[in-house]
Each structure stands twice: as C-alpha cells, then as structure tokens.
N, C-alpha and C positions, 0 to 999 in steps of 0.2 A: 747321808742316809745310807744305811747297809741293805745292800740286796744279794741275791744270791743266782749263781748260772749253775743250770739244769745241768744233765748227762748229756742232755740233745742239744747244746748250748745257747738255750735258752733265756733269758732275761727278764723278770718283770719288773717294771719300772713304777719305782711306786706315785698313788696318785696325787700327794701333792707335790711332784715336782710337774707332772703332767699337768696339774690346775696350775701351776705357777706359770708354765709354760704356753698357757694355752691351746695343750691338746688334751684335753682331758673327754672331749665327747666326740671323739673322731667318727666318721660314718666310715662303717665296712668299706668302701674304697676308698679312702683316705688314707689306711691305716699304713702307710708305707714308709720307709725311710730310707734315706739315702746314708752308708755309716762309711766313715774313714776314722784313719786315725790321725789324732792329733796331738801331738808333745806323747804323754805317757797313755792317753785314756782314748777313747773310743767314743769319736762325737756323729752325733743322727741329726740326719734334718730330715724335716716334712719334704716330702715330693707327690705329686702329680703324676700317677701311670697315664698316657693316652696309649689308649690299646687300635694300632695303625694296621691296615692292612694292606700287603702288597697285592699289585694285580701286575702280570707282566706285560709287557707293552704290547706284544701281538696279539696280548687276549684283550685291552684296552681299544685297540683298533679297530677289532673284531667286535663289539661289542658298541663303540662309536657310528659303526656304519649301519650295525642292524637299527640301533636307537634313531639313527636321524633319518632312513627309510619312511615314506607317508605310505600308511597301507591304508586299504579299503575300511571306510568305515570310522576311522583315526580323524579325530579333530583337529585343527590347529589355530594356535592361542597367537596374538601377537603381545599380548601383554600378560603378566602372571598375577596380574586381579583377577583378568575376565576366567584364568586356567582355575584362581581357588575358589572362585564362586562357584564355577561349575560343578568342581569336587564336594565343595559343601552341597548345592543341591542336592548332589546325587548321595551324599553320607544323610543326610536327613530324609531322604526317601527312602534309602534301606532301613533307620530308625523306624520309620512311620508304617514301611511294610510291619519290621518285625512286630509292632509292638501290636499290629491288630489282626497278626496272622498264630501270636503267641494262643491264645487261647484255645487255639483249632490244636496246633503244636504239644501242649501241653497236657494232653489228655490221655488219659489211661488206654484210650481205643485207639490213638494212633500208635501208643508204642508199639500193644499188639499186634494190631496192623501189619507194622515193619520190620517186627522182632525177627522173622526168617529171611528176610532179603540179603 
C-alpha cells in the first residue's frame, strides 16, 4: 500500500493494515509507538506510556513522618476493611446529605442570596 509523509513528517497509516494489525480502535492513550529501524524500512510497535512521578527522597521522608503522626481527632484502622467501610459510610452520608439538602441548594433565592458574598 502507497502512503504518503507530510512537510511535518507525518504518516498516515492506512486502515486496513491497522485492522489487519490489530490496532485499528486504539483509545487516545494507546495511541503510541515505539519506531526504529529495521533492514531498509521503519518498523512501530505498540507501547504502554506509564506516566511515573518522581518525588525526592527528603521530600518522601518528610512527607512519611508527617503521614505516620496520630493527631487529635485521627482514627486508627488495624485492618483496611474496617478503614473502607468507614470511608464508604462517610461517602454515602455526604450522598444522603446532598441529595436532601439539594432542593434547598437549588433554588433561585439561594443564588440571590449568595450572589454578593
């Protein structure tokens, strides 16, 4: 198949080599390749970005000691059922607020209300 590279050397690849290949429905981060060359032509492979972030060790340190600090008020879990169950109560409680504090919220006389603050 004949294709053709842009000014901005560009490439489109046509799509049934892409269905043959099995990438023809790539999701927007998918869409990456890894290209070298090989013999005469210019071979792509699929690749995986993970996008890693550095932290430096002093700010890791700093950061480990604040974390493992018990302050007032701070719970502690020894196991991480009892930590997600508590999370979930408290997400289905904010649910349950909002959902019957929405009406009050939603009204033309609160915007006004607020509009200057």
């Amino acid at each position: 198949m004949i294709t053709k590279m842009t000014a901005k050397n560009q490439v489109t690849i046509p799509k049934k080599l892409l269905l043959r290949a099995g990438l023809a429905n790539l999701k927007a981060e998918e869409r990456f390749f890894d290209a070298e060359i090989k013999g005469v032509g210019i071979f792509l492979r699929p690749v995986t970005l993970v996008v890693e972030e550095r932290i430096l060790p002093k700010k890791m340190e700093k950061f480990e000691s604040w974390a493992s600090k018990v302050g007032k008020g701070d719970k502690i879990f020894n196991l991480a059922a009892r930590a997600t169950k508590s999370l979930k109560n408290k997400a289905e409680t904010a649910i349950a607020s909002e959902t019957s504090l929405k009406k009050d919220w939603l009204r033309v006389e609160e915007d006004e209300a607020w509009r200057n603050l």
